[in-house]
matplotlib code that plots the C-alpha trace (Angstrom):
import matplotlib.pyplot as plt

x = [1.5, 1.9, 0.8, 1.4, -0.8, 0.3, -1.7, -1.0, 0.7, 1.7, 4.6, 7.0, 4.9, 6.8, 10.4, 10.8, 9.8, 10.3, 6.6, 3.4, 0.3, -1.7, -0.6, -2.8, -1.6, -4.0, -6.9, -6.8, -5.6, -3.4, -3.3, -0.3, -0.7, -2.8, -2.9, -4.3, -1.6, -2.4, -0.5, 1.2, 2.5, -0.3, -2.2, -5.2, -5.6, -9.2, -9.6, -12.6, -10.6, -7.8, -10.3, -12.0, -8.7, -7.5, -10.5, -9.9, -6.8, -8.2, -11.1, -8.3, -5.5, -8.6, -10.1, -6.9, -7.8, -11.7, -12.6, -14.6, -14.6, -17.3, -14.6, -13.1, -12.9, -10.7, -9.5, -7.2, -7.3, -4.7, -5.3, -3.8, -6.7, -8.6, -11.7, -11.1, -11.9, -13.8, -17.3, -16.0, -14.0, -17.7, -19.2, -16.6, -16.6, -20.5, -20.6, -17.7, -19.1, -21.8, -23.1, -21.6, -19.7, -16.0, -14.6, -13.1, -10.4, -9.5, -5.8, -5.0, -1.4, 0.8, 1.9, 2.8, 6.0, 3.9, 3.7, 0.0, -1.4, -4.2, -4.6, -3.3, -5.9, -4.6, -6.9, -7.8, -9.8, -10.6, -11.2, -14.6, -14.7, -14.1]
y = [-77.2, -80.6, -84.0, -87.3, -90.0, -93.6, -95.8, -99.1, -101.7, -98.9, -98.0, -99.7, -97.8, -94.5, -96.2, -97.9, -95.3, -91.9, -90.7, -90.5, -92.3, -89.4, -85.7, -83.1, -79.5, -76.3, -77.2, -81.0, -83.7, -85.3, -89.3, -90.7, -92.8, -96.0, -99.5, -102.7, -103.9, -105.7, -104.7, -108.0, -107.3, -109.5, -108.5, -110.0, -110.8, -109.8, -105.8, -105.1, -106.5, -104.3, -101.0, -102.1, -102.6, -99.1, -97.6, -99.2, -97.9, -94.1, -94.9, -96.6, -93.5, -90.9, -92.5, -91.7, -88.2, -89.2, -88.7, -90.5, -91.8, -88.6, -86.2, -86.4, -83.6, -84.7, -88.2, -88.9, -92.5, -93.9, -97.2, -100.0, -100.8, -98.0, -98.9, -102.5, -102.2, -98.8, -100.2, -102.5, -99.8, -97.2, -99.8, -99.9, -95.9, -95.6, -97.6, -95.8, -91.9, -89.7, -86.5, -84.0, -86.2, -85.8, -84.1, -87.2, -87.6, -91.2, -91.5, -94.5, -95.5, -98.4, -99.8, -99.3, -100.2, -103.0, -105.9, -106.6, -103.4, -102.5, -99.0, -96.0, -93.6, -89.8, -88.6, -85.4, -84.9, -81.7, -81.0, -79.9, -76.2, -75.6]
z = [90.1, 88.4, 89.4, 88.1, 88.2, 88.5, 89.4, 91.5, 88.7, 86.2, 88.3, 85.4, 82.9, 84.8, 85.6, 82.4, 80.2, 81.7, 81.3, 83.7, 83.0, 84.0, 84.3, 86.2, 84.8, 84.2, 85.2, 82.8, 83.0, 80.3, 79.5, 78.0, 74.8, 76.0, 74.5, 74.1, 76.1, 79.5, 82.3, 82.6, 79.2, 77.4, 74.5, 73.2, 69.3, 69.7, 68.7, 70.8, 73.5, 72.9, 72.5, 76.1, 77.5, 76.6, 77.7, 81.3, 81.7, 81.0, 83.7, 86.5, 85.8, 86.2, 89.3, 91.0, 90.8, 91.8, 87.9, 85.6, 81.8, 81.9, 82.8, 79.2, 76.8, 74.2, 72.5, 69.7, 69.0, 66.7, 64.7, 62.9, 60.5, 61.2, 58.4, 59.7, 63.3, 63.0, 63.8, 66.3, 68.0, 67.9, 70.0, 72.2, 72.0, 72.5, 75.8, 77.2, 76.6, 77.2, 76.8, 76.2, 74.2, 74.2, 71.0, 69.2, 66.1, 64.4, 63.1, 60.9, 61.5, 60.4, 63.2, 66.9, 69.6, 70.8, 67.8, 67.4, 69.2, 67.0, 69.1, 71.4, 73.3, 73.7, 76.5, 77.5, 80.9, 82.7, 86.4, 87.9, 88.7, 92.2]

ax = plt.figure().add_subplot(projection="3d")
ax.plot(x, y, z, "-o")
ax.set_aspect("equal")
plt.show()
């Protein structure tokens, strides 16, 4: 069985672009690509901004399944000016994980949909054993 996660606001996220912010499947769940992009369509010039913003979308899709930012297994994070912002985006990383640390791989790209997005979060959570 298959679940999607929306949560409350992200409900365009799902109509406009044919895709679920979350995705329960096999025991994990499965984030779609997340910005730096405020839900009201805003985004911040400020790249740790952007990182912390992306990060609290992961923690609001999992809490609608009663998971945590601890849950996570697996991130892919894609940047624009990935040696730029890379120590900016570690502390950003460092206060949002813990042990046993996700496993974790840095892209550098050269750009994104969204004109000034400096980052996209591919998430990978699992479910607690039953």
């Amino acid at each position: 069985m298959t679940t999607a996660l929306i949560p409350p606001g992200m409900e365009q996220v799902e109509s406009d672009w044919r895709m679920s912010p979350g995705l329960v499947a096999n025991g994990f769940v499965f984030l779609t690509g997340l910005t730096g992009q405020r839900l009201d369509g805003s985004l911040s010039s400020d790249p740790q901004a952007q990182f912390e913003t992306a990060f609290d979308y992961a923690a609001l899709i999992l809490a609608q399944h009663d998971l945590t930012l601890a849950d996570i297994v697996d991130v892919t994070s894609f940047h624009v000016g990935l040696q730029r912002h890379l120590a900016t985006f570690r502390k950003v990383w460092n206060a949002h994980v813990s042990r046993p640390y996700p496993a974790w791989t840095a892209i550098g790209v050269s750009e994104f949909i969204i004109p000034g997005n400096l980052i996209e979060l591919k998430v990978v959570a699992r479910l607690p054993k039953v």
